[in-house]
Z-matrix of the N, CA and C atoms (Angstrom, degrees):
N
C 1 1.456
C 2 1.530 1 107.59
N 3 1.182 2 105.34 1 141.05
C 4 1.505 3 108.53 2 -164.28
C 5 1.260 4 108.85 3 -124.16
N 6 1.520 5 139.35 4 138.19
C 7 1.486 6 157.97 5 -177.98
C 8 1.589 7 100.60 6 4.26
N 9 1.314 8 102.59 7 -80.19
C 10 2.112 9 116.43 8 171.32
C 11 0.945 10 108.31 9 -38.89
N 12 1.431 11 148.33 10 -40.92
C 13 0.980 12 141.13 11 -136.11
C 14 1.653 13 113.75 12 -112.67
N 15 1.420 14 93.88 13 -45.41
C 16 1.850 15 108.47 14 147.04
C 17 1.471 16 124.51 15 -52.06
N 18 1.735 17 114.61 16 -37.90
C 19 1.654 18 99.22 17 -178.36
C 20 1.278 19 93.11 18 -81.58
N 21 1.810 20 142.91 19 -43.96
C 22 1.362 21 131.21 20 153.84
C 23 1.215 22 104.80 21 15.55
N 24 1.888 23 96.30 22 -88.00
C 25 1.716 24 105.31 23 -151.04
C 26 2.153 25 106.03 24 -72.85
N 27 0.978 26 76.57 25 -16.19
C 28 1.897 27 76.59 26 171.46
C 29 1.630 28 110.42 27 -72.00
N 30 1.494 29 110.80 28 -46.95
C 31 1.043 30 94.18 29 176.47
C 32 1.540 31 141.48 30 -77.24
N 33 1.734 32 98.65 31 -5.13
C 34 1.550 33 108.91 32 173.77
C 35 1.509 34 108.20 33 -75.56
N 36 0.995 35 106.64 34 -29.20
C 37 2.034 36 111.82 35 176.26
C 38 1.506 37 122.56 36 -93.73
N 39 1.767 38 105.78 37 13.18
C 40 1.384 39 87.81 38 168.22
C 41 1.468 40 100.05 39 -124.74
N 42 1.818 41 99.56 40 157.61
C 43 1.274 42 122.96 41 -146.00
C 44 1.585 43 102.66 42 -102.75
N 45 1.596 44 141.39 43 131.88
C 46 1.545 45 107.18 44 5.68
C 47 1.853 46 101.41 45 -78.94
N 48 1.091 47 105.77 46 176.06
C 49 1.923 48 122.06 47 177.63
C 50 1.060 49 87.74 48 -65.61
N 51 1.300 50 100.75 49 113.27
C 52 1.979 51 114.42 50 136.53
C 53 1.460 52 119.32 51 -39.29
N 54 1.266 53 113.03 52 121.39
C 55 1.179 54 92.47 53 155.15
C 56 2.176 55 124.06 54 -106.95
N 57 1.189 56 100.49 55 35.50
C 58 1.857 57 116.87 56 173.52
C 59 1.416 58 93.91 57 -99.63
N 60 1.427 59 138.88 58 9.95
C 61 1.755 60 100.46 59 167.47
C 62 1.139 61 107.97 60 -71.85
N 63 1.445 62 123.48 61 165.60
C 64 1.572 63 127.37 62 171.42
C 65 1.150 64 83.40 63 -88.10
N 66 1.403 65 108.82 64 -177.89
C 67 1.611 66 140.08 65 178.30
C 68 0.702 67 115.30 66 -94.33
N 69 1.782 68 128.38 67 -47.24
C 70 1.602 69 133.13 68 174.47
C 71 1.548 70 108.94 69 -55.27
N 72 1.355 71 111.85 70 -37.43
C 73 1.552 72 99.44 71 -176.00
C 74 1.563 73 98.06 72 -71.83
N 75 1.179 74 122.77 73 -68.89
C 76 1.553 75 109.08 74 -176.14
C 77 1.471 76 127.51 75 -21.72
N 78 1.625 77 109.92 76 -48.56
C 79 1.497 78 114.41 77 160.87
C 80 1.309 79 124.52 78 -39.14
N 81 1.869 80 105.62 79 -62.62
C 82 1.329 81 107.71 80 -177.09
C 83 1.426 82 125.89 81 -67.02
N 84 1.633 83 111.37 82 -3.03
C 85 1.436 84 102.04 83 169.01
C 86 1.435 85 106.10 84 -96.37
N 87 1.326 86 131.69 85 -22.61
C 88 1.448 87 118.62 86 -166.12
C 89 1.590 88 92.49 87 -85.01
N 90 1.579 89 123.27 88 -2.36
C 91 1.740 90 122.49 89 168.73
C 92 1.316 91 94.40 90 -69.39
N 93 0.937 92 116.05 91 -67.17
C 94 1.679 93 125.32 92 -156.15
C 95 1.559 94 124.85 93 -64.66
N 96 1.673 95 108.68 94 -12.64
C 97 1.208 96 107.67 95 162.33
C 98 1.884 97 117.73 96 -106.89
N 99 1.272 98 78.51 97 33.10
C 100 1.482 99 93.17 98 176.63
C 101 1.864 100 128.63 99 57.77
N 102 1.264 101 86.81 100 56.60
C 103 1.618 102 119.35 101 178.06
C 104 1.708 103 100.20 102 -104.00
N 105 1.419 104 108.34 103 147.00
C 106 1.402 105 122.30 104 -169.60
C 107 1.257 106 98.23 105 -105.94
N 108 1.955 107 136.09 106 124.24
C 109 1.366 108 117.10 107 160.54
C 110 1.264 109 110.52 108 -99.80
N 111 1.588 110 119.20 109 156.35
C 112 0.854 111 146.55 110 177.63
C 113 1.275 112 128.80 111 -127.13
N 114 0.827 113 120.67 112 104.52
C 115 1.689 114 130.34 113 -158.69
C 116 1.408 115 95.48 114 -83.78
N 117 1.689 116 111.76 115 152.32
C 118 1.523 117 129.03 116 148.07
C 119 1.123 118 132.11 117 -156.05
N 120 0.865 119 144.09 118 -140.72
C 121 1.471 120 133.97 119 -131.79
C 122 1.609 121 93.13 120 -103.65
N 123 1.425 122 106.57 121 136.32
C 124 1.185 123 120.96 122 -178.13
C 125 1.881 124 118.22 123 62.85
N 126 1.481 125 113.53 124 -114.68
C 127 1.457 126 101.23 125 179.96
C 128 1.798 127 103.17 126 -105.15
N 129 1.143 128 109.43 127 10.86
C 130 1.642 129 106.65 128 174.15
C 131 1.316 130 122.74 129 -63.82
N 132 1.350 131 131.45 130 142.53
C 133 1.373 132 136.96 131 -174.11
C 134 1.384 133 106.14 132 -140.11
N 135 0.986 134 129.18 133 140.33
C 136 1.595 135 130.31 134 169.73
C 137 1.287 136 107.32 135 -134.93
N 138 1.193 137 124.92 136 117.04
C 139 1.836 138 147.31 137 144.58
C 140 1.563 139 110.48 138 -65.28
N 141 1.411 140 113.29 139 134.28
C 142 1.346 141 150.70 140 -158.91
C 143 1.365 142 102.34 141 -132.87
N 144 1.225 143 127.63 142 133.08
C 145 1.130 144 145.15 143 -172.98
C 146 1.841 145 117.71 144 -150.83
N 147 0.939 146 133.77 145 29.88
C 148 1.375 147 129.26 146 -168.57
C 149 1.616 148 101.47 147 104.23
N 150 1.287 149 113.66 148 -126.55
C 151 1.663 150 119.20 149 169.08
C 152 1.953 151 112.61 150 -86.42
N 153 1.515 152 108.37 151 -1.21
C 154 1.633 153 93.80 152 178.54
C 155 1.182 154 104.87 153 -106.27
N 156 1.201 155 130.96 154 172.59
C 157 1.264 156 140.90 155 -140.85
C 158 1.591 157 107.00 156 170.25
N 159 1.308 158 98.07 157 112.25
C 160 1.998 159 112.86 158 -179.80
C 161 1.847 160 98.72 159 -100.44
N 162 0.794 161 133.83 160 154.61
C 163 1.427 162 138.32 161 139.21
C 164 1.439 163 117.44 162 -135.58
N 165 1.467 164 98.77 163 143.46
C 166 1.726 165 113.26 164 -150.54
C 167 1.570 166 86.45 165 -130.20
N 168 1.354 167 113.22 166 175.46
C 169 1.409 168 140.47 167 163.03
C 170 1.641 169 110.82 168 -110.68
N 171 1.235 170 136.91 169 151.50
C 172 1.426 171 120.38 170 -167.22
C 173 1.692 172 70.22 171 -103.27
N 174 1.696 173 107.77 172 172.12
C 175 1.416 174 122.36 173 175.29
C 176 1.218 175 95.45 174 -96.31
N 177 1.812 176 119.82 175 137.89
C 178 1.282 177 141.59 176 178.08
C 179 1.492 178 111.39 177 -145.06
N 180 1.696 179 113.88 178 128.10
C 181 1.889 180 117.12 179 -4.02
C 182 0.913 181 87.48 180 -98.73
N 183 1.540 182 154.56 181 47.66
C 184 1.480 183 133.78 182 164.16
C 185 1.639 184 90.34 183 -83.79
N 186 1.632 185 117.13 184 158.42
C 187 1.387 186 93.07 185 171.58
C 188 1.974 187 99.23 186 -123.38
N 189 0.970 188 117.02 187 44.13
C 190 1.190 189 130.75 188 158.70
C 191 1.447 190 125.63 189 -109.20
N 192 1.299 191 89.82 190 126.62
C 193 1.861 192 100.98 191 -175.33
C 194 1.753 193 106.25 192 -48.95
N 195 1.328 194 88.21 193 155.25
C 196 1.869 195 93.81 194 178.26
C 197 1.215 196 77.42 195 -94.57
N 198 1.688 197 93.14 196 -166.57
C 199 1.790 198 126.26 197 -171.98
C 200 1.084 199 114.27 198 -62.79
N 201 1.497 200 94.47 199 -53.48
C 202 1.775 201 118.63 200 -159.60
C 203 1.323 202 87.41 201 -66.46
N 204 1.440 203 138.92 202 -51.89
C 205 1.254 204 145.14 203 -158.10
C 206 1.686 205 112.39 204 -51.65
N 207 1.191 206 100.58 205 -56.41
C 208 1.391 207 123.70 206 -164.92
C 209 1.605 208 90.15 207 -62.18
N 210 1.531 209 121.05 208 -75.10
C 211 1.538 210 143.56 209 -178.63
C 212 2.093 211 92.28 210 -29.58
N 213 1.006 212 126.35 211 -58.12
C 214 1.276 213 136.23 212 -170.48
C 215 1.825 214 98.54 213 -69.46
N 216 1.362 215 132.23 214 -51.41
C 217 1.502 216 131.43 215 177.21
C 218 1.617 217 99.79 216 -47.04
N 219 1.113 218 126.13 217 -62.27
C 220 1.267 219 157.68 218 173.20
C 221 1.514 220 115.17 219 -18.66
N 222 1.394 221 102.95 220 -67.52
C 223 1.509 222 123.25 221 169.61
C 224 1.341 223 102.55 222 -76.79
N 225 0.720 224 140.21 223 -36.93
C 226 1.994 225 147.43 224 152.89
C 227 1.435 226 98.20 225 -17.93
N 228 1.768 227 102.94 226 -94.56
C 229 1.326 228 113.30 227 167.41
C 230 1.525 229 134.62 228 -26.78
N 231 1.241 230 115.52 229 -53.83
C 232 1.424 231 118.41 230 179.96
C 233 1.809 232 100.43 231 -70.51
N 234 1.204 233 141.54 232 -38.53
C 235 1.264 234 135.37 233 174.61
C 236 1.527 235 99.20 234 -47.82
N 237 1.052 236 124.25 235 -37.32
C 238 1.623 237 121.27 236 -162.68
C 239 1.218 238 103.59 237 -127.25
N 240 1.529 239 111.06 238 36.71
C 241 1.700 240 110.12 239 136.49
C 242 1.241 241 111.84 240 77.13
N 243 1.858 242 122.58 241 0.54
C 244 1.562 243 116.25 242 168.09
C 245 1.258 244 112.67 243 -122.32
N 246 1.702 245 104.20 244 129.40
C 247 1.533 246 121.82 245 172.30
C 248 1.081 247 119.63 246 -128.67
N 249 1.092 248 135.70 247 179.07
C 250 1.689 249 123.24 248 -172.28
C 251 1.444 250 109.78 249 -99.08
């Protein structure tokens, strides 16, 4: 995990939710801790992780995560044991 990718995950855990993360960074951190994406149909994405598994909608065309979005990465993360 690299510099960006750490204030990323800082900023998904601090309270109240931003809603300015981009989306791509969210991606690139759930890449980097070694989450599998999986694309589908239309703006669906699903991350793979062992047996857990999130599926998201990317935000369109704003390209900043909503609330719910972030709140859902979040609970992602804490299932799989990384917090800042």
């Amino acid at each position: 995990m690299n510099a960006k990718q750490r204030k990323t995950l800082e900023a998904i855990f601090r309270d109240p939710v931003s809603p300015a993360i981009v989306w791509a960074d969210i991606e690139t951190l759930l890449i980097s801790i070694g989450c599998r994406c999986v694309e589908g149909s239309g703006s669906r994405v699903r991350f793979e992780k062992g047996r857990m598994i999130a599926s998201f909608h990317r935000p369109h065309p704003d390209r900043h995560a909503k609330r719910y979005q972030v709140r859902d990465a979040r609970m992602f993360l804490k299932e799989l044991g990384i917090e800042p």
